[in-house]
C-alpha positions, -999 to 999 in steps of 0.1 A, spaced: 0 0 0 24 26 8 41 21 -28 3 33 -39 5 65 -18 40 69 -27 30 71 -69 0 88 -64 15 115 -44 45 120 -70 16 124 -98 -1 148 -74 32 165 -72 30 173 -111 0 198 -104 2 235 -102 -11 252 -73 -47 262 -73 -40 296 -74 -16 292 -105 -44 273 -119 -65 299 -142 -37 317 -155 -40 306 -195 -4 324 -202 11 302 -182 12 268 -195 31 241 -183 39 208 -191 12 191 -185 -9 215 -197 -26 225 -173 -17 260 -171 16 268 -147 48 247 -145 49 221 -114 59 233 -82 87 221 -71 87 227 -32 56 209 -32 74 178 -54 102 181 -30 80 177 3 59 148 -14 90 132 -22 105 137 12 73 122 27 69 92 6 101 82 10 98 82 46 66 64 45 81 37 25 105 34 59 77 33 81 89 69 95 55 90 93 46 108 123 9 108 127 11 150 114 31 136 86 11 106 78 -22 126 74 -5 155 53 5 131 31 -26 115 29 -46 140 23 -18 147 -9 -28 111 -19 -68 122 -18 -66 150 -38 -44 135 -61 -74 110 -70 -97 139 -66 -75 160 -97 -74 128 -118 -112 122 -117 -115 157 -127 -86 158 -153 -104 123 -168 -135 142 -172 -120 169 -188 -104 153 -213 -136 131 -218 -156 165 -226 -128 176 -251 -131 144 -272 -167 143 -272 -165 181 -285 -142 170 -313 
């Protein structure tokens, strides 16, 4: 299980921040419309990797969980969204 958390969290890592999120001049790799942040891939990193361990505090352990959650959260929407631009091809 925690080599789940661990990939979801480094996908989650490849999202802007929501407030980078509506600027359209800004587009990043994944398209989405800023560059990743790295601070935030950095302390997803740091925290999967110590999950892996078994190292988590219980602080630790939720904030990364909660990473894990919204990563699913941004990939059900990000699936959806692509879904509505094929169907308006």
């Amino acid at each position: 299980m925690a080599a789940l958390f661990h990939e979801h969290a480094v996908r989650l890592a490849s999202w802007p921040r929501a407030r980078d999120a509506t600027s359209p001049s800004r587009e990043g790799a994944d398209g989405v419309g800023c560059p990743p942040d790295q601070a935030l891939r950095d302390r997803i990193e740091a925290l999967a990797s110590r999950n892996t361990e078994g190292g988590l505090t219980d602080e630790e352990r939720a904030e990364y969980e909660g990473y894990v959650r919204a990563n699913k959260f941004l990939a059900v929407l990000r699936r959806e969204a692509r879904l509505m631009v094929e169907a308006a091809r």
